[in-house]
N, C-alpha and C positions, 0 to 999 in steps of 0.2 A: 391164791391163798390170801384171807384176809389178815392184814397185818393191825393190832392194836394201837392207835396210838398212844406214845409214851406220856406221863404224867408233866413231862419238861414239854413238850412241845404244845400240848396242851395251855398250858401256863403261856408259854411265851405270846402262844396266839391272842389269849386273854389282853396280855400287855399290849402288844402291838393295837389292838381294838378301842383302846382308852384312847378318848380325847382331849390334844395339849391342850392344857387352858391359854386364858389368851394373854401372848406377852405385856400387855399394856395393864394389867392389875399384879403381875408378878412383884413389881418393888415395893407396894404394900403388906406386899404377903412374905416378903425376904426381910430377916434380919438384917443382915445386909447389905447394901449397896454402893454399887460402882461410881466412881469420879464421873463417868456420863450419864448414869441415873440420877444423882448429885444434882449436877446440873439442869437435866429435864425437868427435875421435881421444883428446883428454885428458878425456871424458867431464864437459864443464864449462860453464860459460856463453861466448858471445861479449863480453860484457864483462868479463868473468876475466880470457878471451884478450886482450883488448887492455890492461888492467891488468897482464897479464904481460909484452905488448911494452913495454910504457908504464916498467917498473919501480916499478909501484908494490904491488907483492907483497913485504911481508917476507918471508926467507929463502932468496928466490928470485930466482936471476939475471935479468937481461932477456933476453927471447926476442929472438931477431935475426932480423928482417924488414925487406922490401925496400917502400918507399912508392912506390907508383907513382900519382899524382894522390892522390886520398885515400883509394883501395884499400891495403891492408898485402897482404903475401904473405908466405911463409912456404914456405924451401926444408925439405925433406923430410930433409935430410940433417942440417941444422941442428935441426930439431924432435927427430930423436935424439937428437943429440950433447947439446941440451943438458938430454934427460930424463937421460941419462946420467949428467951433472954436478951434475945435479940431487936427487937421489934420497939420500934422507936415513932417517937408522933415526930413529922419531920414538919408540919405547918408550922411556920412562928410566931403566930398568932397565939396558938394552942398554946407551945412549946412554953414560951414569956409568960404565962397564967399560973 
C-alpha cells in the first residue's frame, strides 16, 4: 500500500537539506554579540572585553552592553559606534601637532 507523504515531513526534509552558513560571518549578520565574539572581533582577551564593559580601561570609554542574568551582550551597532569614538592617534609626534 502506497502511503502519501504528509505535508510536515515533507517540509521538515526541505529543512534538514538547507545549508548552515558558515559560523565565521554569523557576527556580522547578528545584531548581537557574545563577550567572546567581542573579543575575536577586537582581536583581544574576554577579560579585556569585560574590563572594557566594566570601565576599567584607561582611556577608553565603557562599552555599552545589555546583562541578561549574568550573560553581557553586546549590540553590533553599538560595538561600532563606539570603536568609532574610540580611536585615538597614539604617535606623539602626531598627537603634540
Amino acid at each position: 500500500m502506497d502511503r502519501q507523504q504528509s505535508p510536515t515531513c515533507s517540509r521538515t526534509a526541505a529543512i534538514h537539506s538547507i545549508e548552515a552558513p558558515d559560523p565565521a560571518s554569523l557576527p556580522s549578520l547578528c545584531p548581537v554579540m557574545t563577550v567572546p565574539e567581542v573579543a575575536r572581533e577586537l582581536r583581544c582577551s574576554k577579560a579585556h572585553v569585560h574590563n572594557l564593559i566594566n570601565g576599567h580601561v584607561r582611556g577608553a570609554t565603557p562599552l555599552p552592553s545589555v546583562r541578561i542574568g549574568r550573560r553581557r551582550l553586546v549590540r553590533r551597532s553599538s560595538l561600532d559606534e563606539w570603536i568609532k569614538a574610540n580611536e585615538q592617534c597614539y604617535d606623539p609626534i602626531i598627537a603634540n601637532h
